[in-house]
N, C-alpha and C positions, 0 to 999 in steps of 0.2 A: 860700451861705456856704461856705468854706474852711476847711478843718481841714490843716493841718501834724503831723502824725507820724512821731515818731521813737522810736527803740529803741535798749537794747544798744551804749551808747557806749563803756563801758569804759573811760572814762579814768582813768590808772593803771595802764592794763596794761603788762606787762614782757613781753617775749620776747627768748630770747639774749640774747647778752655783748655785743655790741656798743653803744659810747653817740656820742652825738654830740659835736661840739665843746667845746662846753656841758657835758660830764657826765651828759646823760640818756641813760636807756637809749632807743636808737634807734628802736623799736617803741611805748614810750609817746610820744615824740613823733610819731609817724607818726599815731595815734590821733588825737592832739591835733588837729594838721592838719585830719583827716579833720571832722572835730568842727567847727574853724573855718569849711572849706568846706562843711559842710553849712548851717551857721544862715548862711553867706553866700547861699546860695540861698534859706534859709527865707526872708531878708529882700527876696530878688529879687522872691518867689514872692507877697508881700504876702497872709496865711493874717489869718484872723478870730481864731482862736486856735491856739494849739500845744500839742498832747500829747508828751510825753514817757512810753512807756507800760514805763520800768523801766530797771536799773541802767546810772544816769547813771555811775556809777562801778565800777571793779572789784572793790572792794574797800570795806569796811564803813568802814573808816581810810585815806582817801586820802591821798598826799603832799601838803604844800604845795603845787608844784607842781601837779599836778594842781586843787587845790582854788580854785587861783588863776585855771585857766586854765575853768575852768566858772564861776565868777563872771563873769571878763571877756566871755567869749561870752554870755553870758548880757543883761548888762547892757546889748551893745551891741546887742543882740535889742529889748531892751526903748526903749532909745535910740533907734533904727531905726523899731520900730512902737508906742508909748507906748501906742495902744486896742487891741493882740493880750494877751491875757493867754496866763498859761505856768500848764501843768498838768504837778505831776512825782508819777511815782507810783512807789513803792520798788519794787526788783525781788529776787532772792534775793541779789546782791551788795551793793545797799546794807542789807539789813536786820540786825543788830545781833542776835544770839543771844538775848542778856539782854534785857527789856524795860525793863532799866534804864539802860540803856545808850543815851545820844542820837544823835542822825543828822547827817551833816552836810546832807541835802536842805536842813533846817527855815532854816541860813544863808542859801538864796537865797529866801528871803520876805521879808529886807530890801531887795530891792531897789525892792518893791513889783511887783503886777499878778502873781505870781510864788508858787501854792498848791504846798506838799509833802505830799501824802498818803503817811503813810508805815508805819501802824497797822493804824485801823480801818479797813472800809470807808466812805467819804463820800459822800454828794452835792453837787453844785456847781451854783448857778444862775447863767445869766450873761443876764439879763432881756435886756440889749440885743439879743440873740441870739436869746431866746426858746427856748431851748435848757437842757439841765439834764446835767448830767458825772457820771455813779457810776462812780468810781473804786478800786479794788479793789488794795490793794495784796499783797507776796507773806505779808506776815502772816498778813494778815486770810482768803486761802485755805488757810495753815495752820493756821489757828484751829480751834476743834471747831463753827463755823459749819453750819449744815446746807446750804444755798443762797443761790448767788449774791443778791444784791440785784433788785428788777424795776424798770424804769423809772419816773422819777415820771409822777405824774399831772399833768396842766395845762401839761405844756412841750410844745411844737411837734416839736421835736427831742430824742432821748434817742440817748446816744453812753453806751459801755461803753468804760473805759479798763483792763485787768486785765493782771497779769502769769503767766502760766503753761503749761502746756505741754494742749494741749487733746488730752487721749485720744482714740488710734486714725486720727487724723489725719494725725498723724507717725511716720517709721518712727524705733522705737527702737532699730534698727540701727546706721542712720547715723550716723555722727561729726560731723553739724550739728548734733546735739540736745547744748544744755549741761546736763549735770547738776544735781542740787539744786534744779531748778524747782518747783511743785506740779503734781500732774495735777489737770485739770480734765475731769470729764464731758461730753459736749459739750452732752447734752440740758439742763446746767444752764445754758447760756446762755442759753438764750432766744432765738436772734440774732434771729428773725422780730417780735419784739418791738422790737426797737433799731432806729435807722437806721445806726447804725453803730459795731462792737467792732474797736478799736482793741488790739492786743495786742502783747506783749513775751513774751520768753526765748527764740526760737526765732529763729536767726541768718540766715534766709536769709527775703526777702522773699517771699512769697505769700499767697493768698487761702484762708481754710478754707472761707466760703462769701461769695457775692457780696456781700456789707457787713460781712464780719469777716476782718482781713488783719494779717500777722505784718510788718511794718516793714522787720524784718532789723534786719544790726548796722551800723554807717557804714563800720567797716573788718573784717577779722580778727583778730578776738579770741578765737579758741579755740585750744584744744591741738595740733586737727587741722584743718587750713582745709580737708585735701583731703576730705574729706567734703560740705562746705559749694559744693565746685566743682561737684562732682555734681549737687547738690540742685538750685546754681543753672543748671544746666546742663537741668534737667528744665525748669525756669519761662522757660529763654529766655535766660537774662541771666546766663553764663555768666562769673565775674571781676569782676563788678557791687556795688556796694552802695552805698546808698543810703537814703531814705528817702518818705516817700509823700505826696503831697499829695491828700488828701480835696475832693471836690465835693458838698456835699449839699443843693445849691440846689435840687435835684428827684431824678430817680433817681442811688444814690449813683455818683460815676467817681470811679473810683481811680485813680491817674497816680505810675507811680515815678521817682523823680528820681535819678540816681545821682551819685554822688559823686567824682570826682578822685581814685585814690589815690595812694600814695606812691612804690608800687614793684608790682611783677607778682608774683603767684604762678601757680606754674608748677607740675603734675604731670605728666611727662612720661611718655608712653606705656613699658608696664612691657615688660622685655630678659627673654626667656625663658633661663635660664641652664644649665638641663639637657645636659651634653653638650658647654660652650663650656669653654675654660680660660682661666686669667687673663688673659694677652693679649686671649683676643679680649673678653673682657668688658671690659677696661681700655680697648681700642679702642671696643668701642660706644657704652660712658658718655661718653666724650670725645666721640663724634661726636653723640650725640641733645644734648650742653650746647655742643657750637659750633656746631649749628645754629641755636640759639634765634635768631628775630630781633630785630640790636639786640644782642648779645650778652647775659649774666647779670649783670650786673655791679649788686651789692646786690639783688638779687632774691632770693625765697624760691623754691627750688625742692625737690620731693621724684623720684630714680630709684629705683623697686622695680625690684627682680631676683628672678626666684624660681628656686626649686631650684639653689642655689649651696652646695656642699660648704665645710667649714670648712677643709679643705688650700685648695681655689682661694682661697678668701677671705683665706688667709694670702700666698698667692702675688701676690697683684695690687700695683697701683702705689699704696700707701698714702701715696709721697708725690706723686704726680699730684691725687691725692685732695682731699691734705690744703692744695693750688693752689686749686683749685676752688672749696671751701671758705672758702679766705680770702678770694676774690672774690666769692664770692656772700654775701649776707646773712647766710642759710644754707641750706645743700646738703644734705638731709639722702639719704644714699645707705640707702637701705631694703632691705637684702641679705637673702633667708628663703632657709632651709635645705631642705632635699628632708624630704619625709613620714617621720618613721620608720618600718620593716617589723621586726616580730621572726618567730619559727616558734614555729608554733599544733599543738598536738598534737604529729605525728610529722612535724612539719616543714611543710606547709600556709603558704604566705604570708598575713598576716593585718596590719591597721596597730595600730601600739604605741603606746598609750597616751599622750601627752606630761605633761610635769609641767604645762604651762597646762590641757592638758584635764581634767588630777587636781583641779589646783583650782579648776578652775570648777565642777566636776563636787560638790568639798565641798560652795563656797560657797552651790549651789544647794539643796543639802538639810540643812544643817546649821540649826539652832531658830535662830533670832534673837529679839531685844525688838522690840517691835509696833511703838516708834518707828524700826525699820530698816528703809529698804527697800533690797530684796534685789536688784533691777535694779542700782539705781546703786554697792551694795558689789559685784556681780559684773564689773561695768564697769571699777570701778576696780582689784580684782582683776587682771580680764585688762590692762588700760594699762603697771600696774607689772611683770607677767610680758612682755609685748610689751618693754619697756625695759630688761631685765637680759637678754630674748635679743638684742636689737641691743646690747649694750655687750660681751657674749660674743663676736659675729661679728666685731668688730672689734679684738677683741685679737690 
C-alpha cells in the first residue's frame, strides 16, 4: 500500500511587492505552481491514499484565488484517481481562533472521497485498506486533551496524521521552525505503535524516527528560507522540497519526491566586512551576485556582511544596490554592525549591552498569562528588533 504525504502548502502566501501579469503577488503564485506540480506527481505516483498532514492554506481566510486553486487541484486529484481518497487535517494556519468560526477545509468534502479534520481528533476507517487514519488536528493538540489518541484496534495498519512540532527534536534555534505550532512530547506518540506518523508544521522534510517523517513545505513559505537551507542541507537535499511518498506494504520506505520550483534561493557565502571600505565591499557584493550561475535574475537571494560601520554603510553604492535589487526577486543585503564595546570600571574593555539584548533580556523574565508562550513572544521580540536595525543600516 502507498500512502502520498504532503504538508505546509501555504497557499495564499504573499512575499514581496512584486505581482505577476495577472495581479497576483508573484510568491503566492509561485506557491500555487509548486502545489500543481506536486499533485501532478501525486497523480504520476498512483498513492492508495493522500494525507495532507496540515495548513493547506496560509491563512485562516484565504483569497478567492487561492481558494479556487485548491479546489481545482484537488478535483483533478480526485478526477485522476476516483478510488485514492484525500485526508486534510487543519494545521495552526487553517484553524480559526473562535470555535465559532467555520473553515474553509470542510468545502473540499463536496467533491466527494475528500475528509477535513479540523477540530476534534478523529478516526478514519478505510476497510478496503484494512487500515484505520487518527488524525489529529492543531486544535485538538491545543485542547486541554491529556494524550494523544492510540491506534485502533482490529485494523491491519494504523497511520498517525498530526500537525505539531515534536519536542527536542528540532532546534528551536533555527529559523526552519514556524511559530504558533503546538509542542508535542515525543513520548506521547507512541511511534512504536503506528506503522506510520505522518506529520506537519515543520518546513523541511526529515525523518524523527524511522516511521515518523516531517513532509516539509512544497515551496518556501517562511519569513526566513535561509534557515530552512541549512536544515535541508544537514538531510542532503539542499534547495529541495517536496513531498513524500510512503511504502507500507511491509517494512515502512519512505522515498521524497521533490518538487520543480519557481526560481532559486540563494544565500550567498557571508563578506567579512571588518577593515574593508565601501568600495571594496560595493566590489565584492557585485562579484559574489555576478558570479551566480545563470545569473539572478527573479531569484531570492540574501548577502550578510558582518562588522560594517554605519559611515561605510552610508558611503557604499546604494544605487548599485538598489540595480541588483530590482533584478533580483529580492536581494536582501543583510549588512550587521560591529559588536558594541563601552569602559568598564577605570576604563577595562568590556561588551555594551545592546537594546535587542535589553529586550530579550525583559522578555525573558518579565510574568506573563499562562496562555503565553514565552519562546515564541521572545522570537518575535528579537524578528522586530533584527528589522528596525536593518532599516537603520540603510538609511
Amino acid at each position: 500500500m502507498k500512502v502520498a504525504h504532503l504538508a505546509d502548502v501555504h497557499l495564499g502566501f504573499r512575499q514581496y511587492s512584486r505581482q505577476t501579469p495577472e495581479g497576483v503577488n508573484q510568491r503566492e503564485s509561485d506557491v500555487a505552481t509548486a502545489f500543481q506540480r506536486a499533485i501532478d506527481d501525486v497523480v504520476r505516483s498512483e498513492p492508495d491514499l493522500v494525507l495532507i498532514a496540515g495548513d493547506l492554506f496560509h491563512s485562516v481566510r484565504p483569497t478567492n484565488t487561492a481558494i479556487l486553486h485548491a479546489f481545482d487541484q484537488l478535483r483533478r486529484l480526485r478526477r485522476a484517481l476516483p478510488e485514492c481518497p484525500v485526508v486534510i487535517v487543519a494545521g495552526n494556519h487553517d484553524t480559526p481562533r473562535s470555535t465559532e468560526t467555520g473553515t474553509i477545509l470542510k468545502l473540499f468534502e463536496a467533491l466527494g472521497g475528500v475528509t477535513a479534520v479540523t477540530r476534534e481528533s478523529r478516526e478514519l476507517v478505510f476497510e478496503q485498506f484494512d487500515l484505520a487514519v487518527t488524525c489529529v488536528p492543531h486544535s485538538a493538540l491545543s485542547s486541554d486533551e491529556d494524550t494523544l489518541p492510540v491506534p485502533m484496534a482490529g485494523a491491519s495498519r494504523n497511520v498517525l496524521v498530526l500537525h505539531g512540532e515534536v519536542e527536542g527534536v528540532l532546534d528551536r534555534g533555527g529559523s526552519a521552525m514556524d511559530y504558533g505550532g503546538f509542542i508535542v512530547d515525543p513520548e506521547d506518540l507512541r511511534a512504536d505503535r503506528w506503522d506510520y506518523v505522518a506529520l506537519g508544521h515543520y518546513h523541511v522534510a526529515r525523518p524523527v524516527l524511522a516511521n515518523a517523517w516531517y513532509s516539509g513545505s512544497v515551496d518556501y513559505v517562511s519569513t526566513n528560507p535561509w534557515g530552512e537551507l541549512v536544515d535541508e542541507e544537514d538531510q542532503g537535499r539542499r534547495g529541495k522540497k517536496g513531498w513524500l511518498l510512503v511504502d507500507l506494504s511491509d517494512a515502512v520506505d519512505v522515498e521524497f519526491r521533490p518538487v520543480d520550483l519557481e526560481r532559486n534561493i540563494i544565500d550567498l557565502e557571508p563578506i567579512e566586512g571588518a577593515g574593508c571600505g565601501a568600495a571594496e565591499l560595493d566590489s565584492q557584493i557585485a562579484e559574489r551576485l555576478l558570479s551566480i550561475p545563470g545569473g539572478f535574475e527573479n531569484d531570492i537571494i540574501r548577502q550578510v556582511v558582518h562588522n560594517v560601520t554605519r559611515p561605510v554603510v552610508h558611503d557604499m553604492d546604494h544605487k548599485r544596490i538598489r540595480e541588483f535589487k530590482a533584478e533580483a526577486l529580492h536581494f536582501n543585503l543583510d549588512i550587521r554592525r560591529p559588536a558594541s564595546r563601552r569602559s568598564v570600571g577605570v576604563g577595562a574593555p568590556g561588551t555594551r549591552q545592546t537594546l535587542s539584548d535589553m529586550v530579550k533580556d525583559y522578555l525573558e523574565r518579565r510574568p506573563l498569562a499562562k496562555d503565553v508562550d514565552r519562546k515564541e513572544l521572545v522570537g518575535l521580540g528579537m524578528r522586530y528588533m533584527d528589522d528596525v536595525e536593518k532599516d537603520l543600516l540603510e538609511e
